[in-house]
C-alpha positions as CSV (number, residue, x, y, z in Angstrom):
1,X,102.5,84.5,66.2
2,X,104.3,88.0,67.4
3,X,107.8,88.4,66.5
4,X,110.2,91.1,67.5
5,X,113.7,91.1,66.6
6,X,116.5,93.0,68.5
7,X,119.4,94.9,66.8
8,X,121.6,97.2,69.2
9,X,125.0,98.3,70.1
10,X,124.5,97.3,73.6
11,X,126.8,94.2,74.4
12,X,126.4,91.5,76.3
13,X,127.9,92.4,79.7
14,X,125.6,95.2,81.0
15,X,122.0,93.8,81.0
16,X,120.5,96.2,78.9
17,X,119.5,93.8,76.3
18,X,117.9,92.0,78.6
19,X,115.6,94.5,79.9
20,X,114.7,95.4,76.1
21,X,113.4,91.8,76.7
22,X,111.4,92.4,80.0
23,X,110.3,95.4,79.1
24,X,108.4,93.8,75.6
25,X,107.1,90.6,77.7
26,X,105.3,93.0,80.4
27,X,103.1,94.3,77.4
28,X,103.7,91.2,75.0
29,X,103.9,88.3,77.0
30,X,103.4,85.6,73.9
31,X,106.0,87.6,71.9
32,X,108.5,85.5,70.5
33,X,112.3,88.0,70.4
34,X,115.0,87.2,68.2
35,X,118.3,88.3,68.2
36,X,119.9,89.8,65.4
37,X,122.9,91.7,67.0
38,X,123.9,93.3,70.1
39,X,127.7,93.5,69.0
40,X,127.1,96.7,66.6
41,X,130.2,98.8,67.0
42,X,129.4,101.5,69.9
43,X,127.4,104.1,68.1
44,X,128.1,103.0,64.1
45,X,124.9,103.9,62.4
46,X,126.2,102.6,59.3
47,X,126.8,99.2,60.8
48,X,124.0,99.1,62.5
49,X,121.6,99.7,59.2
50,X,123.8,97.1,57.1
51,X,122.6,94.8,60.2
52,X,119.4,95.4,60.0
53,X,118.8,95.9,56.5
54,X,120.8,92.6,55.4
55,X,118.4,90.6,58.1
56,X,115.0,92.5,57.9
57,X,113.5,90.1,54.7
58,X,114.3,86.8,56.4
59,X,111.9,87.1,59.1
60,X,108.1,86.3,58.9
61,X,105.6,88.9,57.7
62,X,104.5,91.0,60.3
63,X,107.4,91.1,62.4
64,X,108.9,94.3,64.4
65,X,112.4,95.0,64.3
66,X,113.5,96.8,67.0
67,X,117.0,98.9,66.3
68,X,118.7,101.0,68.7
69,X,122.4,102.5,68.2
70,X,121.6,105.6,69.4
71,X,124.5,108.3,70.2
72,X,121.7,111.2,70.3
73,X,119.5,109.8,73.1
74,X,118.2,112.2,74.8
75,X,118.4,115.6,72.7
76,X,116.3,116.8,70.1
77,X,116.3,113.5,67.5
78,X,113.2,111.9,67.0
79,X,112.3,108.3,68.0
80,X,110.4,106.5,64.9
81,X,108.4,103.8,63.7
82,X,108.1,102.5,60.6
83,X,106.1,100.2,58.1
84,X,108.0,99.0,55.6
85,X,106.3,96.4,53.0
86,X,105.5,93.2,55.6
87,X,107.7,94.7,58.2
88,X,107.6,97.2,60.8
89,X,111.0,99.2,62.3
90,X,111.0,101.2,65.3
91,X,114.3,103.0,65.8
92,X,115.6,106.7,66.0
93,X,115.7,108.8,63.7
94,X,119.3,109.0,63.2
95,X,119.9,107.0,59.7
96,X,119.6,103.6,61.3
97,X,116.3,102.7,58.9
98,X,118.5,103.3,56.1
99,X,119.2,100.4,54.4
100,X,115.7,98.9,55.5
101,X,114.3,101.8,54.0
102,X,116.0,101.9,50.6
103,X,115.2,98.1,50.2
104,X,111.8,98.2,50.5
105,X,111.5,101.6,48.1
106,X,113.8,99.8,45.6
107,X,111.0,96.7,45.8
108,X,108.3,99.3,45.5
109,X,106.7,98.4,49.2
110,X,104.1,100.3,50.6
111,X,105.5,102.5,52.9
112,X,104.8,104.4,56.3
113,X,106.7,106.7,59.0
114,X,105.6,108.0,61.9
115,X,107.1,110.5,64.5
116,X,106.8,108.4,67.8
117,X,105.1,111.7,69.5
118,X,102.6,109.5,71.4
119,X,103.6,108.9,75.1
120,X,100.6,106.5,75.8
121,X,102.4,104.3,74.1
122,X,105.8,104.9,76.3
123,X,106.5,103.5,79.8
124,X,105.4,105.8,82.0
125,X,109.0,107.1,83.2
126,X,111.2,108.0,80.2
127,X,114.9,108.2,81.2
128,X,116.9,110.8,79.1
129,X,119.7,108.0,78.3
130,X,117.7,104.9,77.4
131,X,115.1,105.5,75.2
132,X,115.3,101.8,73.9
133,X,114.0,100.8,77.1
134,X,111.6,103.7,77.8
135,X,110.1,104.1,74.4
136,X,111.4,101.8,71.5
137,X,110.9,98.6,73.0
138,X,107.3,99.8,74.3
139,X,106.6,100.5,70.7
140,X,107.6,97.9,69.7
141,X,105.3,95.4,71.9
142,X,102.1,97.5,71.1
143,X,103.3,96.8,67.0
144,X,103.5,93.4,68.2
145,X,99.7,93.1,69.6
146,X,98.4,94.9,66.8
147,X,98.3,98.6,67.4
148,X,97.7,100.5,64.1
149,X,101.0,102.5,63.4
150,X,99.6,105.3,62.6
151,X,98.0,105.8,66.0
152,X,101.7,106.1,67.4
153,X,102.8,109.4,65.9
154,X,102.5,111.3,62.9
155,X,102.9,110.4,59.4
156,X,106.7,112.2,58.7
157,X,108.3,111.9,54.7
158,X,111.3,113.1,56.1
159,X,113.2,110.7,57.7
160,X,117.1,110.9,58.2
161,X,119.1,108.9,55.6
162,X,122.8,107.8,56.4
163,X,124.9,108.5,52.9
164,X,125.8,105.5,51.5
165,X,128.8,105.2,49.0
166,X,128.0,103.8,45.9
167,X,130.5,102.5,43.7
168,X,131.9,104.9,40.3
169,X,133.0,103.6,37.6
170,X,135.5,105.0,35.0
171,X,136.5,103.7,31.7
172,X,138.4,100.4,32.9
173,X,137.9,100.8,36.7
174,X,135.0,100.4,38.6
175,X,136.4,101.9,42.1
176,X,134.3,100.5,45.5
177,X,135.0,100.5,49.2
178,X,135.2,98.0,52.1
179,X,131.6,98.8,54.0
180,X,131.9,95.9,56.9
181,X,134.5,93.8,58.2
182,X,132.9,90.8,59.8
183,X,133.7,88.2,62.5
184,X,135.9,86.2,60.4
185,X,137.7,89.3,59.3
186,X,135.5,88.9,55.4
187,X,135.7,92.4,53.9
188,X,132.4,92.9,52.5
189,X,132.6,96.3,50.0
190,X,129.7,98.3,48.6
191,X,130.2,96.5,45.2
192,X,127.2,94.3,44.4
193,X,125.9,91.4,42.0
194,X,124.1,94.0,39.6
195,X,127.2,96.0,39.1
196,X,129.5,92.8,37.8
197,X,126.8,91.0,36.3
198,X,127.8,92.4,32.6
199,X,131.4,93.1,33.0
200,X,134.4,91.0,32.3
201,X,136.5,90.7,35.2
202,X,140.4,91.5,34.8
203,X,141.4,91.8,38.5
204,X,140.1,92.9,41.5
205,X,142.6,95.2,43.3
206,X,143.0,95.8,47.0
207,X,146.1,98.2,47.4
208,X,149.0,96.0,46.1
209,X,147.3,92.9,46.3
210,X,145.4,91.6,43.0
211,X,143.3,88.9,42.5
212,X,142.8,87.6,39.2
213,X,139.5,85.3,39.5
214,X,135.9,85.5,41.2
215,X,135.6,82.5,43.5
216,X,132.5,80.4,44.0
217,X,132.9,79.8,48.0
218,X,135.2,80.9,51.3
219,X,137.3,77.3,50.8
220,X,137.9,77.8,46.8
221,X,141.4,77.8,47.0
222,X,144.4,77.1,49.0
223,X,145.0,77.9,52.5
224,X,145.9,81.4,53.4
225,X,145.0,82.2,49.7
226,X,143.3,86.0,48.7
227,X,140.1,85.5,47.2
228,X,137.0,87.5,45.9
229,X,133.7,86.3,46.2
230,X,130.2,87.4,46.1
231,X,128.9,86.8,50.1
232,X,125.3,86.0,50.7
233,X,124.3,89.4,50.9
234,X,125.2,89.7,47.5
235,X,128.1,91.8,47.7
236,X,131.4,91.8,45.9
237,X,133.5,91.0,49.5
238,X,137.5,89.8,49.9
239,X,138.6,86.6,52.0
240,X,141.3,84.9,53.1
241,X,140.9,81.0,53.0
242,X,141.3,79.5,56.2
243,X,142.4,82.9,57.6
244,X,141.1,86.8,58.2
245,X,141.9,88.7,55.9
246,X,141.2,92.3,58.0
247,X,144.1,91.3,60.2
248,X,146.5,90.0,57.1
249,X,145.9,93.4,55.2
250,X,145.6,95.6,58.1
251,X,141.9,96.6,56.0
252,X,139.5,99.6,57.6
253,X,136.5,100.6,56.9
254,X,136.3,102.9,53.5
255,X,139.4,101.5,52.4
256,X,139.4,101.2,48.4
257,X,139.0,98.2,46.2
258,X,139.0,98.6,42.4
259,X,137.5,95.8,39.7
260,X,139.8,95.9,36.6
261,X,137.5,95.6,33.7
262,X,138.8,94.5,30.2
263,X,139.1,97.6,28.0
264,X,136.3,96.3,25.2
265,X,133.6,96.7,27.7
């Protein structure tokens, strides 16, 4: 079975999605294309590789995942393709493999990148302004019907990482950030499982609203109650029961949150 998953900024209205589809059948025709997203916020790279690295692991070995948020299409930043583990990623080099990339380096994957440099690989007219259609999702198919990687492009080590915020902890404070606000207004923060497991919890702060207790699911309280909870990605994220809580606390992106630790730890 071929699978190829599709993560873009694109929307729904324009059709471009869909011809990321055509485009993949005319060289894959048995190729069976998932979507992941195409409501990534118009050219966020950083929500775009939380996307795609939260989702990667929960397809079957062997799949391509094709990303494109792509705000430098066109000028001098390189398409890609990767192997990461069981997976390939073909994307630009812009940061979008980020989160992709440090998961499978963290799990100690075999990994490969090459600089997409290879236009027998392209469609035969490359646009300046869609490169998703014109070379990613070409990639993409070839991946698909088993095209060695390496034949692609060359082998790169350098690929372009977004930087990620990572939590900092002081003597009673360990001081995170809301990373991604999602559909039900959830604030998920940068704040995962490893960095609670051995603390004792006080409060968890977000400006001058504290919560006192870690719950165990989204309806673990009352209605319209603040809680904290660790989300299935396994990160330390705020909610609202039966509400959003992005619109009740007017929360943005990089906005802090704080974990009150008790002072024996």
């Amino acid at each position: 079975m071929k699978y190829i998953t599709l993560t873009t900024d694109f929307g729904l209205e324009d059709g471009y999605a869909g011809v990321l589809k055509g485009v993949i059948w005319g060289i894959a025709p048995d190729a069976h294309i998932a979507d992941i997203s195409h409501l990534v916020p118009p050219q966020d790279l950083m929500a775009g590789a939380l996307t795609l690295g939260r989702a990667i692991a929960y397809f079957p070995p062997g799949t391509v995942h094709l990303a494109v948020v792509d705000p430098g299409v066109g000028t001098q930043r390189r398409p890609i393709a990767a192997r990461l583990g069981p997976y390939f990623v073909v994307a630009p080099d812009n940061g979008l493999i980020t989160q992709a990339l440090r998961r499978a380096e963290q799990r100690k994957q075999s990994l490969a990148i090459v600089h997409l440099n290879k236009p027998a690989f392209w469609l035969s007219d490359v646009s300046n302004v869609f490169h998703g259609r014109d070379i990613f999702a070409p990639v993409a198919a070839h991946l698909a019907n088993g095209i060695p990687l390496e034949e692609m492009g060359d082998l790169i080590t350098d690929p372009v990482r977004l930087h990620f915020p990572f939590p900092k902890a002081s003597r009673d404070v360990l001081h995170g950030e809301i990373i991604h606000i999602d559909h039900f207004g959830n604030l998920a923060t940068n704040i995962d499982r490893s960095y609670l497991k051995s603390l004792q919890i006080q409060e968890i702060r977000f400006g001058r609203h504290i919560i006192r207790r870690l719950a165990c699911a989204y309806g673990d309280g009352s209605p319209g109650e603040l809680l904290a909870l660790i989300d299935s990605s396994d990160l330390l994220s705020l909610c609202e029961v039966n509400g959003n809580a992005a619109a009740r606390l007017g929360a943005r992106i990089g906005d802090r949150v704080e974990v009150v630790i008790h002072s024996d730890w």
